[in-house]
VOGU-3710 file (C-alpha; in Angstrom, 3 decimals, decimal comma):
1> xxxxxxxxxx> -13,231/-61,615/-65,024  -15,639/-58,649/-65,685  -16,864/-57,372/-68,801  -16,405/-53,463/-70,061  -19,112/-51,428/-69,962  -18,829/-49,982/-73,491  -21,896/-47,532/-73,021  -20,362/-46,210/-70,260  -16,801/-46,007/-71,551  -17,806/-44,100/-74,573
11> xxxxxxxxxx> -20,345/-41,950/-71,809  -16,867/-41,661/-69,755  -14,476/-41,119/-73,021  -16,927/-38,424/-74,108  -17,168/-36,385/-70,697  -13,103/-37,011/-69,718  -12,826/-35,730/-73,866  -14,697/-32,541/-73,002  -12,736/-32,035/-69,645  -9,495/-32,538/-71,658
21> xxxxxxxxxx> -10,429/-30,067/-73,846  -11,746/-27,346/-71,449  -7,967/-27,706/-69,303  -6,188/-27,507/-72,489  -7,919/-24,308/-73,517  -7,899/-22,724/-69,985  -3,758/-23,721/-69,901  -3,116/-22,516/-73,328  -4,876/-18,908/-71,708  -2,949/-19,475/-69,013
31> xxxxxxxxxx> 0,322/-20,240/-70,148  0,186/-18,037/-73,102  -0,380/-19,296/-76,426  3,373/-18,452/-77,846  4,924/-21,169/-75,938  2,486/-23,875/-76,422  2,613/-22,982/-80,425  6,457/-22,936/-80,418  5,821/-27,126/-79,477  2,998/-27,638/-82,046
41> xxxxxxxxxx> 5,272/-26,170/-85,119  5,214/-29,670/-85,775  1,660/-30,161/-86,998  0,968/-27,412/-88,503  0,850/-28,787/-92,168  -1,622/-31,432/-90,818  -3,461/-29,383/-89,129  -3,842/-25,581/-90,754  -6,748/-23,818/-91,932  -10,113/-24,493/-90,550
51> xxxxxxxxxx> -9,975/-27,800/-90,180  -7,275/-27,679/-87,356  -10,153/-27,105/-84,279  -12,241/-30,059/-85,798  -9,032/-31,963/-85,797  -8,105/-31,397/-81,959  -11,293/-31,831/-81,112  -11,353/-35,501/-81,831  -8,032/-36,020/-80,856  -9,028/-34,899/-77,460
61> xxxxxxxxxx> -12,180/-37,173/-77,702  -10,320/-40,256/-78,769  -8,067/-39,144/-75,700  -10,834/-39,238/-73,630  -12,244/-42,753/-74,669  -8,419/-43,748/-74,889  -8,346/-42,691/-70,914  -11,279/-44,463/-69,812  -10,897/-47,594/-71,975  -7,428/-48,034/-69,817
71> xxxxxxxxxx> -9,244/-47,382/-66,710  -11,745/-49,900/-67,352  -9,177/-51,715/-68,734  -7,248/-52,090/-65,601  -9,906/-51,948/-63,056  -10,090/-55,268/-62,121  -6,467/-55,615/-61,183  -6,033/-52,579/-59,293  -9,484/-51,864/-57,865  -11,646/-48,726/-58,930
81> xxxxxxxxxx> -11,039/-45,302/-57,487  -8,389/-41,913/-57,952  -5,555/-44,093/-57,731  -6,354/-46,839/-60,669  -7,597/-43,664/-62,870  -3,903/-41,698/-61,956  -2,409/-44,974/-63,201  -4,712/-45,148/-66,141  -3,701/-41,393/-66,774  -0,256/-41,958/-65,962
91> xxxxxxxxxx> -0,361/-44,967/-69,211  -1,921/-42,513/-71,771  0,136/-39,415/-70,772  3,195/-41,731/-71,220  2,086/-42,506/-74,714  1,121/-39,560/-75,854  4,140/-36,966/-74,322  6,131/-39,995/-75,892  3,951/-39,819/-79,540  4,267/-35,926/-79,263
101> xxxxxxxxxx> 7,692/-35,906/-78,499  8,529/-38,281/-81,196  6,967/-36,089/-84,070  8,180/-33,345/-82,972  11,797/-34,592/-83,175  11,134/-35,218/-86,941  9,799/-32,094/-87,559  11,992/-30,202/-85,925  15,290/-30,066/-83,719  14,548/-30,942/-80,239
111> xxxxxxxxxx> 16,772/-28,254/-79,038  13,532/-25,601/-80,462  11,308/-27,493/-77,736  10,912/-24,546/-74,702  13,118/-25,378/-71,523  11,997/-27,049/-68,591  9,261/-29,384/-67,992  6,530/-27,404/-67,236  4,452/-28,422/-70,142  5,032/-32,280/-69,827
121> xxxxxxxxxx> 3,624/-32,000/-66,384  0,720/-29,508/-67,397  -0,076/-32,157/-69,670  0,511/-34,882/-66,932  -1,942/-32,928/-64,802  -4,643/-32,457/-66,954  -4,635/-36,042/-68,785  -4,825/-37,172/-64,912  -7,707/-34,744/-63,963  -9,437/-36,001/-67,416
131> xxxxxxxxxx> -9,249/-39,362/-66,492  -10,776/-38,775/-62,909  -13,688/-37,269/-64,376  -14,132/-40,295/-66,894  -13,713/-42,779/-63,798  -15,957/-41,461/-62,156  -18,771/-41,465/-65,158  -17,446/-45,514/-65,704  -19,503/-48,080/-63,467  -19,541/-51,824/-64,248
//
């Protein structure tokens, strides 16, 4: 069995952390920011004033080193490439939609989440694409 690479998984966590962050801003433009606040009610006593950007940009960080940690994680098993990052993706979107979800239930009645799924699979998409880029960086 192989060792992790930690340089390169923090290297990888760092860049996939930076991605994440970039398609979270460009989908919050895209999306509009109304319906992607009406989800976050939830945190906003953690996370007001100006400490609330410092705050989600670590989280998206420790995303990021979360992401490629599982990738490396799992390598071995399944092989590197797309497909064992999608998995990898596919493990920390799971746990973090779920985490989300979860505190936001709490918080708040689930019925004030907005209808349909399209953010769940935004954020699918874009913990996937993170997770590609951090692959890519991650070599054994």
């Amino acid at each position: 069995m192989e060792t992790i690479n930690w340089r390169r998984v923090v290297l990888g966590g760092i860049l996939a952390g930076v991605v994440l962050i970039v398609l979270a801003t460009a989908s919050t433009a895209l999306f509009g920011q109304q319906r992607l606040r009406t989800t976050f009610q939830a945190f906003r006593p953690a996370t007001s004033g100006s400490f609330a950007p410092f705050f989600f940009i670590l989280a998206f960080l420790f995303l990021g080193l979360l992401m490629t940690w599982c990738y490396a994680a799992i390598r071995p098993r399944f092989g590197p490439g797309p497909k064992t990052a999608a998995i990898a993706g596919l493990a920390v979107w799971l746990i973090a939609c779920g985490e989300l979800l979860r505190s936001v239930a709490m918080y708040e009645p689930v019925s004030n989440l907005p209808a349909g799924p399209l953010l769940p699979i935004l954020y699918l998409a874009t913990i996937i694409a993170s997770t590609e880029v951090g692959a890519w960086v991650y070599k054994e």
